[in-house]
N, C-alpha and C positions, 0 to 999 in steps of 0.2 A: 744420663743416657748417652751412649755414645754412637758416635755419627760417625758411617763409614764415606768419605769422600769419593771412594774407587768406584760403592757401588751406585752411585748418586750418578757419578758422570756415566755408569751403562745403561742407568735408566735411562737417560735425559742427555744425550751428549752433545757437545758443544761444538761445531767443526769450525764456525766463519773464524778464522785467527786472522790478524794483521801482520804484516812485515816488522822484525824487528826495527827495525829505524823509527819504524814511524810509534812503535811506543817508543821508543827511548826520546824521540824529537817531544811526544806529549810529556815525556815524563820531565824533562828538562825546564820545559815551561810550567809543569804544574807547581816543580820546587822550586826553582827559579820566583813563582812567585811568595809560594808558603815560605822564604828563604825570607823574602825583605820585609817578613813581620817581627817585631822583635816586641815578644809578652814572654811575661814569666812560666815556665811551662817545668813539670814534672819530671824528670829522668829518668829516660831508657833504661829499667833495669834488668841484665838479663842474670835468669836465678838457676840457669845451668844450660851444657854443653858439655860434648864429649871432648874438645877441642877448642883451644884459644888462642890467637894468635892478636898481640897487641901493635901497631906500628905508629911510631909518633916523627910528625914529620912540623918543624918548626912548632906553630901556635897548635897547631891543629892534633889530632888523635885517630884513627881507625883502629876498629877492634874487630876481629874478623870470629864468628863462631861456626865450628861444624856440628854435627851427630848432635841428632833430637834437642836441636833447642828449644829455651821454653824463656818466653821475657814477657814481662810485666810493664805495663802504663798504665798509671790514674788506677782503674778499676777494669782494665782490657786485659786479656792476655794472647800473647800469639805464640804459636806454635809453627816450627818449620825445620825443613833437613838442614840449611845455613842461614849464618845472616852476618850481616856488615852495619855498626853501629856507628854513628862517629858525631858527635854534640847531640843535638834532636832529631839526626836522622836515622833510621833503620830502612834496610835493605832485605828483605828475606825472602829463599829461594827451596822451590822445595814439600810438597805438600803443605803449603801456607795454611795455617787455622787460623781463625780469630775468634775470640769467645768474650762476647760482649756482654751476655747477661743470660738470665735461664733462658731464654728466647732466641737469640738475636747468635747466628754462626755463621763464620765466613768460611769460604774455602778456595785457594787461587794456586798456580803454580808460581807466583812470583808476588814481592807486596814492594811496594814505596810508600815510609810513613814520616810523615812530617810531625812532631810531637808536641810542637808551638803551636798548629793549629788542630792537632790531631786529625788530620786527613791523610788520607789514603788511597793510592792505585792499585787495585788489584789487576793482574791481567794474566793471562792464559788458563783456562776452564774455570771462569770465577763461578762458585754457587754461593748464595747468600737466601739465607734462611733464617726467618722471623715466624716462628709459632707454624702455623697450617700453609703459609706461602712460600715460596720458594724460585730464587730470580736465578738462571742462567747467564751467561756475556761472556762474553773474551774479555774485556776491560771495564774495570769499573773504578768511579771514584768516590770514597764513603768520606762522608764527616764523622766522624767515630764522636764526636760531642754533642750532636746535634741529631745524629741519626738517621741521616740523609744521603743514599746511595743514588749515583746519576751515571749513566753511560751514555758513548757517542757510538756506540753499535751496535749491532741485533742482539737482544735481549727478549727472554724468555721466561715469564712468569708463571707460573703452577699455584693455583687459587682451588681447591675443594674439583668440582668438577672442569673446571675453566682453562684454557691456558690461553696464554694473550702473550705477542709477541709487537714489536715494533724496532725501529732502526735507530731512536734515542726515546731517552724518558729519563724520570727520578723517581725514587721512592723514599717517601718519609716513614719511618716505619713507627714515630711516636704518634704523628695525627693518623698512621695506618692508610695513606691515602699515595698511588702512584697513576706515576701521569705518563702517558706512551703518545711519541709523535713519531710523525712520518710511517705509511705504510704499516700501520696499527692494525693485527687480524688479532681478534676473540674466536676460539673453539670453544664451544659446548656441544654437550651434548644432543640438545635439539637442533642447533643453527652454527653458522658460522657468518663471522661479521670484520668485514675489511671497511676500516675507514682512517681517514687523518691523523684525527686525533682522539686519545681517549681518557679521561679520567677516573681511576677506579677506586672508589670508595671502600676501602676492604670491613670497616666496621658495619655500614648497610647492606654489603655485598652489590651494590648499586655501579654500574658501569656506565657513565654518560661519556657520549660519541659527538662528533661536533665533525662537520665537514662533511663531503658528498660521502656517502656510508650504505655500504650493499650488504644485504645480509641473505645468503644461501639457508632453506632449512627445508629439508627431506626434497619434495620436487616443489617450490616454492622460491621466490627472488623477492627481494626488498630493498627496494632504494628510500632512505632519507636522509638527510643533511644534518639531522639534530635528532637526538632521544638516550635512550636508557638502558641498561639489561641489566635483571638483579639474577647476581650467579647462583643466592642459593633459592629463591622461589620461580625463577625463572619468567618472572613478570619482563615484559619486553615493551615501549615505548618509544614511538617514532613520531617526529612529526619534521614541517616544511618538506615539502614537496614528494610526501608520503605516498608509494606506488607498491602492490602488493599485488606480482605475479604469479601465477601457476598456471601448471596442466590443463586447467580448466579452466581459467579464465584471469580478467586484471578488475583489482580493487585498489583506487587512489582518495585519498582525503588530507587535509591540512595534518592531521594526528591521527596516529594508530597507537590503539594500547590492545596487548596481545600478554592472556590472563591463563596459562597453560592449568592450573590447578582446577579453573573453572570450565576451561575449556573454550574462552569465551574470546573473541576476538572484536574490537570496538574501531568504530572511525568514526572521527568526531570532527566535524566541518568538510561540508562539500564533498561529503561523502558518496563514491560509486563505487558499483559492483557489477560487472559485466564481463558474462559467460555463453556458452554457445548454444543455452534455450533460455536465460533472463537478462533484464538490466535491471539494474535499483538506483535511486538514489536516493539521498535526504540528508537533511544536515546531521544527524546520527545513526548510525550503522549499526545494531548489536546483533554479532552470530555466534548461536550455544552450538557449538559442532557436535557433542556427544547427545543434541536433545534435535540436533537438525532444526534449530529456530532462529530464525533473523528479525528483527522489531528493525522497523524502518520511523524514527523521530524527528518530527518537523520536516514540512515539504516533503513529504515522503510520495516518492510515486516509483512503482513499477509495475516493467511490460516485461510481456511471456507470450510464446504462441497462442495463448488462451484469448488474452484481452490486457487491456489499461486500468490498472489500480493507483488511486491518487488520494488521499486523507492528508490529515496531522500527522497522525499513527499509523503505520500498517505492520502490521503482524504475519510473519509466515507461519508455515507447519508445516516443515516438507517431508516430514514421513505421513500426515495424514492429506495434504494437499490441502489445506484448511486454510483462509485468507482473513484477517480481521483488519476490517478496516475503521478506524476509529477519526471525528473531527472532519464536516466536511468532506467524507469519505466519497466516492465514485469508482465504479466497475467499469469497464466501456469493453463491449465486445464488440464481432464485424458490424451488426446492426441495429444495435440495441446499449444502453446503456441504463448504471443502478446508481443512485447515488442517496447519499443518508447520512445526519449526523453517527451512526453506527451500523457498519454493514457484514456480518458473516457469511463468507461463500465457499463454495467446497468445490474446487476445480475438478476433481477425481469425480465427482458425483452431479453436480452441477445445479447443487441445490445451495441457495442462499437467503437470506437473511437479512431484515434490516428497521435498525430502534431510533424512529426519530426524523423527522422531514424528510420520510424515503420521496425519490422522483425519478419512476421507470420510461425510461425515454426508446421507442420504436422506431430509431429514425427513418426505416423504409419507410414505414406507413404514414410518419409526420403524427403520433400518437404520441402524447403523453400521460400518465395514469403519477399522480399524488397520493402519499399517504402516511400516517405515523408508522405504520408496521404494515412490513412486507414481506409476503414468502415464494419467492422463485422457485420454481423446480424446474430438472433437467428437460423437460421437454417443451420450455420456453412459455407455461402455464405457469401462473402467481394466485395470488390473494391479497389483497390488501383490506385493513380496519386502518380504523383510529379508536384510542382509549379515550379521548372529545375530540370533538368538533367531527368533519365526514371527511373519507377520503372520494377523490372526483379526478372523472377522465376527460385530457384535453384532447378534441381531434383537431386537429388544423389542415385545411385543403387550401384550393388556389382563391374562393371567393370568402370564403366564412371559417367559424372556426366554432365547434359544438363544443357544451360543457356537459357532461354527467356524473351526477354525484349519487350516493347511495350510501346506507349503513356499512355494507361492506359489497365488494368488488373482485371478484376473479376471474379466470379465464379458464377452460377447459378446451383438451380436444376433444375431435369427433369424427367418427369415419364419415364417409362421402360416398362410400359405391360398397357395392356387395359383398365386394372380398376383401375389405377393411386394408385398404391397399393404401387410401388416399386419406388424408385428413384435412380440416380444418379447425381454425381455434374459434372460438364460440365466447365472446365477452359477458359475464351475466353479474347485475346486481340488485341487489335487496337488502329492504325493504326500505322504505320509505322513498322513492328513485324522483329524481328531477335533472332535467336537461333543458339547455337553454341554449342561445343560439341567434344572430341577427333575424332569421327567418324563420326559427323553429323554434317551439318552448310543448313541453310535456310534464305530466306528476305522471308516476303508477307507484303500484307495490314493488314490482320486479321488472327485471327487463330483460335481454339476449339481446345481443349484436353480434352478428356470424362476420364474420371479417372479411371470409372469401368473397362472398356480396355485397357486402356494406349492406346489410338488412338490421333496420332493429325494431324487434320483439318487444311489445306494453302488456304485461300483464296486470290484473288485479284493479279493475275500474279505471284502467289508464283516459288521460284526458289530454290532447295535442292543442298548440293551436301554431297554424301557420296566418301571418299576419291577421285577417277578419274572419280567419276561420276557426273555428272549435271541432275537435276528432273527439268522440268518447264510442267506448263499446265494451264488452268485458274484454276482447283482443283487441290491439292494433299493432299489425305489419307496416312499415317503414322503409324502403330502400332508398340511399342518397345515390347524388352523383356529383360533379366537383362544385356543382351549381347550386347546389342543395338537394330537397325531399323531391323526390321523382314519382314515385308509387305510395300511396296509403290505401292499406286493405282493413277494413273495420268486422269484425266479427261477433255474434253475440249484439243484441240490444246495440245494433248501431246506430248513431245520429251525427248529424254533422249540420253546425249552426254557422251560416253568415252574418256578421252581426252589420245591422245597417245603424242601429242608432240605439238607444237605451229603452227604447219602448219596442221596437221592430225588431226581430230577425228573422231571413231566411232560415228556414227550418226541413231539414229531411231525418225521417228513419226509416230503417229497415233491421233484418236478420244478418244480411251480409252487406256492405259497400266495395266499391272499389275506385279509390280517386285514381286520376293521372295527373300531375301536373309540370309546368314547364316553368322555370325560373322563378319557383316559388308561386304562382298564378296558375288557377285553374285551368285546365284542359278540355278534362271532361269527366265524367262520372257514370256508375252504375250502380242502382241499388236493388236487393235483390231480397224475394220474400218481405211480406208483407208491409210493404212501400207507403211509407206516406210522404207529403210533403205540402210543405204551408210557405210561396214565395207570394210578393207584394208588389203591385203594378202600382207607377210612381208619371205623372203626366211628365211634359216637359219640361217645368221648371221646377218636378223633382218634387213634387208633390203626391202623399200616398193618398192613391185613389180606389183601391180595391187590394183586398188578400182571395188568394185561389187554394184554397184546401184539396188535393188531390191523392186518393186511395188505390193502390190495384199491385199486381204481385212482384212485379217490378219497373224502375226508369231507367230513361236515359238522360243522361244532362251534357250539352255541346256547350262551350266554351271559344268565345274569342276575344283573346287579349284580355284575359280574366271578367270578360262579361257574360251573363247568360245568353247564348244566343237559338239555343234551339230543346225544348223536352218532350220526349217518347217518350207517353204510357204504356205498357201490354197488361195483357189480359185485362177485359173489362174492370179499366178504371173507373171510379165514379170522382167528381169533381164537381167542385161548389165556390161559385166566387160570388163575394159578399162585397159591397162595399165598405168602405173603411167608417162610415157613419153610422152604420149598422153593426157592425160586425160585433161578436161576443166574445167572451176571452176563450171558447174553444176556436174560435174562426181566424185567431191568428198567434195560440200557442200549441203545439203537441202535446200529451202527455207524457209528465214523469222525464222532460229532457230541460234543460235551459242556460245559457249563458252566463258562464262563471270563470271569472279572472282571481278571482279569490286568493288560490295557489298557485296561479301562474308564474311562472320567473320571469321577471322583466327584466332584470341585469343579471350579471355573472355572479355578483356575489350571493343573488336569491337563493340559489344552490345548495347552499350550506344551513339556511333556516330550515327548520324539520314545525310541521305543524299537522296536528290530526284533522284527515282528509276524511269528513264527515261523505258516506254515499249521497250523490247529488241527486238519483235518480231511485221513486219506489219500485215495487216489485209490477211489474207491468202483463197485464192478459191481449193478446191479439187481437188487434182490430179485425183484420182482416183473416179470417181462416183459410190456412192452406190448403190449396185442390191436393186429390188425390191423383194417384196417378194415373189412373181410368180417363181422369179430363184428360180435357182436349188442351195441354201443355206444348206450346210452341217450340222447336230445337234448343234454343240459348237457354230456356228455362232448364229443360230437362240435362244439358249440360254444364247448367251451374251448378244444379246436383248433385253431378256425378260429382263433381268437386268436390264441391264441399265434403262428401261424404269420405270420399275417400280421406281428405286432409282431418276430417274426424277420428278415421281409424287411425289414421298417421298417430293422432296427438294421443287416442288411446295406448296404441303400445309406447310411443315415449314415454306414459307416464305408470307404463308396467317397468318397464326398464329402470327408470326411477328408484 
């Protein structure tokens, strides 16, 4: 093939040239030393010229050739317009060739060859070319036996798409391997990259850089001190003090590996990402740019306007805004936070997901809610189960701290006024419900806790007990306050037991009750529709002396300092006090009610036992028949009526709505 020299330098041209002197001062020293080697070496041969001119001067000889010479060493041959031979040296001037093997061509406007060690200066527009590479320089110095070209000034490599310049280097072209110091730039096509030092591996295509090293690519900057670039897949490796700026933001890690084929860009150790709506860190970084996904590995935590994400694992999706957080995982938003061995959320939508010790934290409210499996939705309503064991809600206030637990647990909204303007959330769970509490403990089927009140809802033969007291009814309303249970309203078959000892208790029912109490201790009381109640007069030193049976449509009960201290009858009560010697088991039990600790929760972890809550109480007929309205019905009476009735219709259309 033949190789045009003229059109090589217009591709690619060479301008940095040096003063003569200062080659001729190199060249003096190079031979000067290839000069005081003395080995047996091959003869200069030259095998034509248009011109010869022979001068022999004493020991010595010069041989002078013009027009297209052509000379021969070893297995080299060179080509030039003239040359000057004289024992092992040649001089040649002149579109310099050298033809080293199928591969391997030089081209220089001047050559000095030493033929004892077969070395060589090439200088002014040197190109040297090995196979697909191809080196620029003003000056260069080749071992022609060895295969080793070195220069001490800007040189210019051309590698496939690559070209890589520096201010000295060498190339070996039998290990295929050149080394570039000082003010070392790589062009590619993706990037460009100035650093110290570079060593390029032309058999792996593998470019390792060593020194403070910046690398420009499209609107992007990269600083590291140490790493790699393979010219033909364009894999890129950075590491020590690894910094990865753009338009949009800086990414820093111990090591970066940037994977163009995959698209995929890696930092591994002490890795961050930080732009102008997120920050990430973790000890691995991986970003698929054409899939838009970053996996955040070990110590993974990142924040966004949205909230605080913290696992092993976290997982983006930023075309679907999808969050997977994996290992220890946590969401934390302004006032709330999610956390779970495995948590999925959907920023975009605000719906999430979570496998495995979810723990939903309300920190306004001081609320926390436990569970295997959780379902957030955007308008800050959940669900939670467990596949075993129960999940259970923690409240925490200034005095105490309530536990409730249930088969499963959610939250819903709900309007609040007419024009569905206002809402509140509504906690509700079922079935099998238990809550416990230093001063409170309850079983039902189901419950409600309306939030905006702190009211909670017993349904399904619910059964309370605040310290000696027992609450059952098919209803019981609840409202706390920081102190605890404030209001209990009983509805349906109500009763409500004092327990004084294992044989005695105070005993009241009724249709409706309504406690009040203060710091956990009675207040007062009202029971309403068909009132009974069975209390025990005890002498002075506490001895029972008589139970008093008393019947009529409803009471009052006054309280002080949780003692009984004063009871209203209305409407023609009847009443029967029996002595305690006397007395028969109607004279000091009600029907169809009675004291049961059975299911009570005595501790926190009661909560989580599930046991069938046999009905404690039979189907029961009115003692007392309710007046008609014709009678002669006192105000309070006829106004707890209205109530009631109305709170009837209430519950009827809720449970059309239903």
């Amino acid at each position: 093939m033949a190789i045009n020299k003229k059109t090589l330098q217009q591709e690619h041209p060479v301008t940095l040239r040096l003063p003569t002197f200062i080659l001729v001062f190199f060249s003096c020293i190079a031979f000067q030393a290839i000069g005081q080697q003395d080995t047996i070496y091959d003869p200069i041969r030259v095998i034509y010229s248009d011109k010869f001119i022979a001068v022999n001067s004493g020991e010595s000889s010069t041989q002078s050739y013009t027009g297209s010479v052509k000379i021969v060493h070893d297995t080299t041959y060179f080509f030039c317009d003239s040359a000057i031979t004289s024992e092992a040296f040649l001089r040649a001037f002149g579109d310099v060739t050298i033809l080293k093997s199928d591969t391997i061509n030089t081209f220089s406007d001047r050559l000095y060859y030493n033929a004892k060690s077969s070395r060589a200066r090439l200088s002014g527009n040197v190109i040297l070319i090995n196979g697909e590479e191809q080196l620029f320089t003003d000056t260069l110095v080749y071992n022609l036996s060895e295969d080793i070209a070195s220069y001490q000034d800007t040189a210019l490599m051309l590698s496939g798409t690559s070209k890589l310049s520096s201010l000295r280097g060498n190339y070996n072209m039998n290990l295929k391997i050149a080394k570039f110091y000082v003010q070392v730039t790589l062009i590619d096509s993706s990037f460009t990259l100035l650093t110290d030092t570079l060593i390029y591996d032309l058999a792996s295509s593998k470019a390792r850089y060593y020194g403070p090293s910046y690398i420009e690519q499209e609107d992007a900057k990269i600083y590291a001190e140490e790493g790699y670039y393979n010219t033909e897949t364009q894999d890129a490796f950075f590491e020590k003090n690894a910094k990865y700026t753009s338009s949009t933001g800086v990414a820093t890690a111990d090591r970066m590996l940037y994977v163009p084929k995959e698209k995929k860009i890696i930092l591994d150790g002490n890795a961050s990402v930080k732009d102008s709506t997120y920050f990430a860190q973790a000890d691995i970084i991986e970003y698929y740019r054409q899939d838009s996904i970053i996996t955040l590995n070990g110590n993974a935590y990142f924040e966004d306007d949205q909230g605080i994400a913290q696992g092993d694992i976290i997982t983006l999706y930023q075309k679907t805004d999808l969050i997977e957080i994996f290992g220890n995982g946590r969401y934390t938003s302004e006032n709330n936070s999610l956390a779970s061995d495995t948590l999925i959320y959907n920023s975009a939508t605000e719906v999430g997901k979570t496998l495995g010790n979810a723990v939903y934290e309300d920190t306004l409210n001081s609320r926390k809610l436990y569970a295997d499996r959780l379902i957030y939705n955007a308008d800050g309503t959940y669900r939670a189960y467990n596949l075993s064991g129960r999940p259970y809600l923690e409240q925490i206030n200034a005095f105490d701290t309530t536990y409730l637990s249930a088969d499963t647990l959610f939250s819903r909204k709900v309007t609040t006024d007419s024009l569905g303007l206002d809402t509140s959330e509504i906690f509700i769970g079922y079935p099998n419900v238990k809550v416990y509490s230093n001063g409170f403990q309850a079983v039902s089927d189901s419950l409600a806790y309306a939030m905006q009140d702190s009211s909670l809802t017993l349904f399904g033969n619910p059964y309370a007990w605040a310290d000696t007291s027992q609450f059952n009814a098919d209803t019981i309303v609840m409202k706390t306050v920081d102190e605890g249970v404030r209001n209990v309203d009983l509805y349906g078959k109500a009763n409500i037991i004092n327990y004084l000892d294992s044989v005695y208790q105070d005993q009241i029912k009724g249709k409706v009750i309504h406690a009040l109490l203060d710091s956990q201790q009675m207040e007062s009381m009202k029971v309403i529709g068909n009132a009974e109640t069975i209390y025990f007069l005890r002498d002075e030193i506490g001895l029972y002396i008589a139970a008093n049976k008393t019947i009529c449509s409803y009471i009052d009960f006054i309280f002080e300092s949780g003692e009984l201290k004063d009871i209203k009858f209305h409407t023609d009560p009847v009443s029967k006090m029996v002595p305690i010697a006397q007395a028969q088991q109607s004279d000091v039990k009600l029907t169809n009610i009675k004291w049961d600790e059975s299911h009570r929760p005595m501790e926190k972890d009661d909560i989580f036992v599930v046991s069938d809550r046999s009905i404690l109480v039979e189907e029961e007929t009115d003692i007392l028949e309710v007046k008609e309205e014709s009678d002669a019905l006192d105000d309070f009476e006829k106004a707890t009526r209205e109530v009631l009735n109305k709170q009837k219709d209430k519950k009827g259309k809720s449970k059309g709505r239903e």
